[in-house]
C-alpha positions in Angstrom: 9.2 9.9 -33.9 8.9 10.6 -30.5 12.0 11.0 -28.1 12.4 8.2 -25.1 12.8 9.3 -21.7 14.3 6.4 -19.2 11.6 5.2 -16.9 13.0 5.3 -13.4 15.0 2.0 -12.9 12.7 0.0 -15.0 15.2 -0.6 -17.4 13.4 0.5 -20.1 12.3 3.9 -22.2 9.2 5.6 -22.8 7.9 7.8 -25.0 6.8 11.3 -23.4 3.4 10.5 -23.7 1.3 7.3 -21.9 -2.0 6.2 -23.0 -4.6 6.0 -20.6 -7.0 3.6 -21.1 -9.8 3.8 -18.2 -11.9 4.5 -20.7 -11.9 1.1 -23.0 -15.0 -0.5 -22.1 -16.6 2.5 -20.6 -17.0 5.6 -23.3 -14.8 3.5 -26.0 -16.2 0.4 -27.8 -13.5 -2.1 -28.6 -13.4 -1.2 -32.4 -12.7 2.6 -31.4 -10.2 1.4 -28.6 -8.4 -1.0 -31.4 -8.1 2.3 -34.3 -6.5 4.4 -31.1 -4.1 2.0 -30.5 -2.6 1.4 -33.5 -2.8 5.1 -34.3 -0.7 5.4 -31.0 1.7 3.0 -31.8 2.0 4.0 -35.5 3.1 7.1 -34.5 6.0 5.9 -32.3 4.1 5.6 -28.9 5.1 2.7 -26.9 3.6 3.1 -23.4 0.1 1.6 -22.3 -1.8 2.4 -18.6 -4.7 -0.1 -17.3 -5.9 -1.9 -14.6 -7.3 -4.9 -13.4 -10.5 -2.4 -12.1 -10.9 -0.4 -15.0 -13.8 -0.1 -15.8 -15.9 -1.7 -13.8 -17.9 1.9 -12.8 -19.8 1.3 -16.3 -23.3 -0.2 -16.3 -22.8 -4.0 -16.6 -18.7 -3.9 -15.9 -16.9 -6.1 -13.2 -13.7 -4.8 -14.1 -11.3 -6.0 -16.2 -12.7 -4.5 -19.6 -10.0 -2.6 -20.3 -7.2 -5.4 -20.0 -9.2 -7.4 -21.8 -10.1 -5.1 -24.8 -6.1 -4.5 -25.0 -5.4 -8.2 -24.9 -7.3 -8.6 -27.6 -5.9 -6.0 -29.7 -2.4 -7.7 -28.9 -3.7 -11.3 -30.1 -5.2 -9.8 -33.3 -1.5 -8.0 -34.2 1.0 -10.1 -32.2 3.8 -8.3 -33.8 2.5 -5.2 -31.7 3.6 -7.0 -28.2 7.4 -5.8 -29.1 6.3 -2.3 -29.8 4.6 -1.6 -26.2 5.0 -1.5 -22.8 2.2 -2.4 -20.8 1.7 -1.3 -17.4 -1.1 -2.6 -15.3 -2.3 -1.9 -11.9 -3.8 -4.2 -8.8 -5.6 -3.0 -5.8 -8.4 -1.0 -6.2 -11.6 -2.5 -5.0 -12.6 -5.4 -7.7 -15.4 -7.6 -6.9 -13.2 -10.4 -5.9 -12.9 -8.1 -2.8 -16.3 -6.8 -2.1 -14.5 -3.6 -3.4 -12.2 -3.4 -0.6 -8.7 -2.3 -2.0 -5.9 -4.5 -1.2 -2.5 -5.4 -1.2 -2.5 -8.7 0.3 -0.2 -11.1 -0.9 -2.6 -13.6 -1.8 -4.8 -11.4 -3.5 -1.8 -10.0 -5.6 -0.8 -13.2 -6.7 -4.2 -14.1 -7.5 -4.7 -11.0 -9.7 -1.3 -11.2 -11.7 -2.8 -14.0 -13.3 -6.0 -12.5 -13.7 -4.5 -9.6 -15.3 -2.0 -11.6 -17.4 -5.0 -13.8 -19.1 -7.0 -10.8 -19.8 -4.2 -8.7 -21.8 -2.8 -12.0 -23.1 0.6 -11.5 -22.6 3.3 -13.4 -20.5 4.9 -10.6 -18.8 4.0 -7.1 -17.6 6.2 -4.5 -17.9 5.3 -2.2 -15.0 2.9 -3.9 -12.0 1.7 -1.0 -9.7 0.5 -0.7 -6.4 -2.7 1.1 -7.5 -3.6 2.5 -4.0 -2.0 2.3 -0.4 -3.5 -0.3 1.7 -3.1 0.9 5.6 -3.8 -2.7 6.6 -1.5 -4.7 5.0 2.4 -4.4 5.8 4.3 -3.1 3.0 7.0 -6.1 3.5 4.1 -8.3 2.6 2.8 -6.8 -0.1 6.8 -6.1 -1.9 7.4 -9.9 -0.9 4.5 -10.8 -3.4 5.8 -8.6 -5.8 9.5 -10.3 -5.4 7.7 -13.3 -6.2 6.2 -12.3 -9.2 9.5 -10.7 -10.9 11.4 -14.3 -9.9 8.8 -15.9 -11.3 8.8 -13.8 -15.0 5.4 -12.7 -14.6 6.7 -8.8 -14.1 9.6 -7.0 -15.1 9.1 -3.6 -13.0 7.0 -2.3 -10.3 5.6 0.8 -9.0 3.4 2.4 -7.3 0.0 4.8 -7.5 -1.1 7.2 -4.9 1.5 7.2 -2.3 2.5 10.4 -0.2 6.0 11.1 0.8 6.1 9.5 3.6 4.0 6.0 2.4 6.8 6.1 -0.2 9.8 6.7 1.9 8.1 3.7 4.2 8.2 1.5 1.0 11.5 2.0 -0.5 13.0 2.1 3.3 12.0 -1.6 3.7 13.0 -2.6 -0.2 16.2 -1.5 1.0 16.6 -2.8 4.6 14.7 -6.5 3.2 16.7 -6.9 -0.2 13.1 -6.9 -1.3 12.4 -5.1 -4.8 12.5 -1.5 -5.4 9.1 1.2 -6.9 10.4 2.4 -9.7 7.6 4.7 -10.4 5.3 6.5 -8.8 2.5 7.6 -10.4 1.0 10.8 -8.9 -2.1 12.8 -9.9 -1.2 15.9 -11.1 -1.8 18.7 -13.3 -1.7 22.4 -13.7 -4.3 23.1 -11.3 -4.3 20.1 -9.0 -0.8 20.2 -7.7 -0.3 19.9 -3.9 -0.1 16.1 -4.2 3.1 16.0 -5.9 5.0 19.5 -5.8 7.3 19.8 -2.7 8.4 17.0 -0.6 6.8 13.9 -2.7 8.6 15.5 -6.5 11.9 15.7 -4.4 12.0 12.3 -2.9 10.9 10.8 -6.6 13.7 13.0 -8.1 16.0 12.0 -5.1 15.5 8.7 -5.9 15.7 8.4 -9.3 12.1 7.2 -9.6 10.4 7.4 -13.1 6.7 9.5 -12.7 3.9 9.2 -15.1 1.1 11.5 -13.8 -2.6 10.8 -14.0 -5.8 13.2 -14.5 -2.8 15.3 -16.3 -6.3 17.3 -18.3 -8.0 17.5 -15.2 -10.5 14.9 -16.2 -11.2 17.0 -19.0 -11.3 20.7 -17.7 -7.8 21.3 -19.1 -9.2 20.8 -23.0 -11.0 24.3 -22.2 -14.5 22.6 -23.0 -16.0 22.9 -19.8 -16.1 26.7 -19.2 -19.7 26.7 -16.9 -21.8 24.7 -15.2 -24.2 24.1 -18.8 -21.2 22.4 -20.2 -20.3 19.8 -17.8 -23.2 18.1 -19.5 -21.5 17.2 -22.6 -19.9 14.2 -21.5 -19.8 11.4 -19.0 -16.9 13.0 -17.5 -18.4 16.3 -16.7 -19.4 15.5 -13.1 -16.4 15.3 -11.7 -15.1 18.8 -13.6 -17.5 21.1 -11.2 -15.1 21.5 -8.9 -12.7 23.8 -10.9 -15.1 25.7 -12.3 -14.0 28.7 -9.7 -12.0 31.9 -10.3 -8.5 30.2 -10.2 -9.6 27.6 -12.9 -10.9 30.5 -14.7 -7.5 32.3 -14.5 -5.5 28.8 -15.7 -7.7 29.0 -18.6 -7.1 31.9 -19.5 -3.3 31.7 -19.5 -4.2 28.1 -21.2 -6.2 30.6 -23.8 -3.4 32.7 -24.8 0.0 30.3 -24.4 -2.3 28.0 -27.4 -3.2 31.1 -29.1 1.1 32.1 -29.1 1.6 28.6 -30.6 -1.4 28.2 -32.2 -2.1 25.0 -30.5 -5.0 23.5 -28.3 -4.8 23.9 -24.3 -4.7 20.5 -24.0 -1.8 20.5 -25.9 -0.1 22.8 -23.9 -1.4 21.8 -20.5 0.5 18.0 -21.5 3.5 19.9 -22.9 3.4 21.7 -19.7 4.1 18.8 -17.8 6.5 16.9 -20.1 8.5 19.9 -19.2 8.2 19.9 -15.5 11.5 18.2 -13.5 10.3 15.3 -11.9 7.8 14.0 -14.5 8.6 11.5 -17.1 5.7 11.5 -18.6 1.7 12.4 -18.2 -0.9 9.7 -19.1 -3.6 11.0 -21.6 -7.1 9.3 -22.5 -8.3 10.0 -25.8 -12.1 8.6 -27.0 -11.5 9.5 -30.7 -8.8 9.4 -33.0 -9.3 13.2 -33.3 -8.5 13.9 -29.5 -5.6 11.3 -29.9 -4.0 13.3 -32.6 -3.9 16.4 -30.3 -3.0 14.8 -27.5 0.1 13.5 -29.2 0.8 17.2 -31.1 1.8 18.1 -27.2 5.1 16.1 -27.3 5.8 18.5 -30.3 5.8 21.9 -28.6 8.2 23.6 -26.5 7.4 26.1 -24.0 9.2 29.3 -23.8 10.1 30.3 -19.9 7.2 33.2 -20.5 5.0 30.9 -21.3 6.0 28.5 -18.2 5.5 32.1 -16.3 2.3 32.4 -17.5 1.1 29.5 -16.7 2.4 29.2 -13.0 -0.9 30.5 -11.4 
């Protein structure tokens, strides 16, 4: 089983390892999404990443798919609802608002709901700010949050996308408005996209005592080593957004990629995840899987344990 890892000021534990579930409703058919969860949560997983917009980029989505494809795995197995922690997001262009992402009070509160009938539960365990909203005052948009924790609907909240300074904004007026705290901050980053978190934004989340799960932690997919020129990015649905590392540095992360798996016979995706289980600062990486072969993998990563030359190695 697994080790835990305190999440920030959450007041509860995770497992090392977060499953991303953008994908449910988009490249994963409900029956597929329902054999990955339990195989998640059979093996002593307990962590579970949505939104209220995934995944409504899929031909004949509004959004909402995901939640709602989780929900119903949680009213099939009720027992299960004990063995997770679900984390949801709100405020990243849904219908409801022409796709204009919000943090408006009124739209928050509206959502909540939303979200809460879709996964069928009566709480959420980590609501996140999904994406900064310039034109609406973070006081406002904590207040709706302080309403929702009074009000049972969520335990924890966080945030998604914030730099340094949108995050030293936030937590400045939590303090100076008794209003309630981020206790995460999830950040996308990986071994080769890295400037978004590394320096100033890792030491204020570290400073703070936030807890970090990181997104895009394979690179959409470049990071499993399957996309290795431009012919492959046609294998998947995924493989137009993977162009962009297909240059010499991405080539040299490979390779290092290549050879720390080859050390430990493992998979680089196993050891770009373990890579980051191991960096200060993170608490955990989010990982989608589409099969229950790829899930398997993905979860091997908690297993192994990076010597410092292979952390040397992989710094490029």
């Amino acid at each position: 089983m697994p080790h835990t890892r305190p999440l920030g000021t959450t007041g509860f534990d995770i497992a090392p390892l977060v499953l991303g579930t953008n994908v449910f409703g988009w490249t994963v058919d409900q029956p597929t999404a329902f054999s990955i969860l339990d195989a998640f949560v059979d093996h002593g997983f307990d962590a579970i990443d949505t939104a209220d917009s995934y995944s409504h980029w899929a031909p004949g989505n509004s959004g909402g798919e995901s939640e709602s494809i989780i929900g119903n795995w949680l009213a099939r197995s009720p027992s299960r609802r004990s063995q997770v922690h679900v984390m949801t997001k709100v405020g990243s262009g849904m219908p409801g608002t022409g796709g204009k992402k919000t943090l408006k009070k009124e739209w928050i509160l509206h959502e909540v709901d939303e979200s809460l009938r879709r996964l069928k539960v009566e709480r959420i365990d980590l609501y996140q700010a999904h994406w900064p909203d310039p034109s609406t005052p973070i006081e406002e948009t904590l207040r709706a949050f302080d309403t929702l924790i009074r009000a049972g609907k969520v335990r924890a909240i966080g945030a998604s996308n914030l730099d340094a300074a949108q995050l030293t904004d936030a937590l400045d007026v939590a303090d100076t408005r008794g209003l309630p705290r981020y206790a995460t901050l999830q950040p996308e980053y990986n071994l080769y996209d890295r400037d978004k978190y590394d320096g100033p934004l890792r030491d204020l989340a570290m400073r703070e005592g936030l807890g970090v799960i990181t997104y895009y932690g394979l690179a959409s997919g470049f990071l499993t080593g399957k996309y290795r020129s431009p012919d492959d990015l046609k294998q998947s649905a995924r493989g137009g957004s993977v162009g962009k590392y297909l240059n010499p540095r991405g080539m040299r992360i490979l390779a290092a990629l290549d050879a720390v798996a080859a050390r430990h016979g493992a998979q680089p995706a196993e050891v770009a995840l373990a890579w980051l289980m191991q960096r200060p600062g993170v608490t955990a990486p989010i990982a989608s899987a589409t099969s229950l072969a790829q899930l398997a993998s993905l979860m091997r990563a908690t297993e192994l344990r990076l010597t410092e030359e292979d952390l040397e190695e992989l710094d490029v």
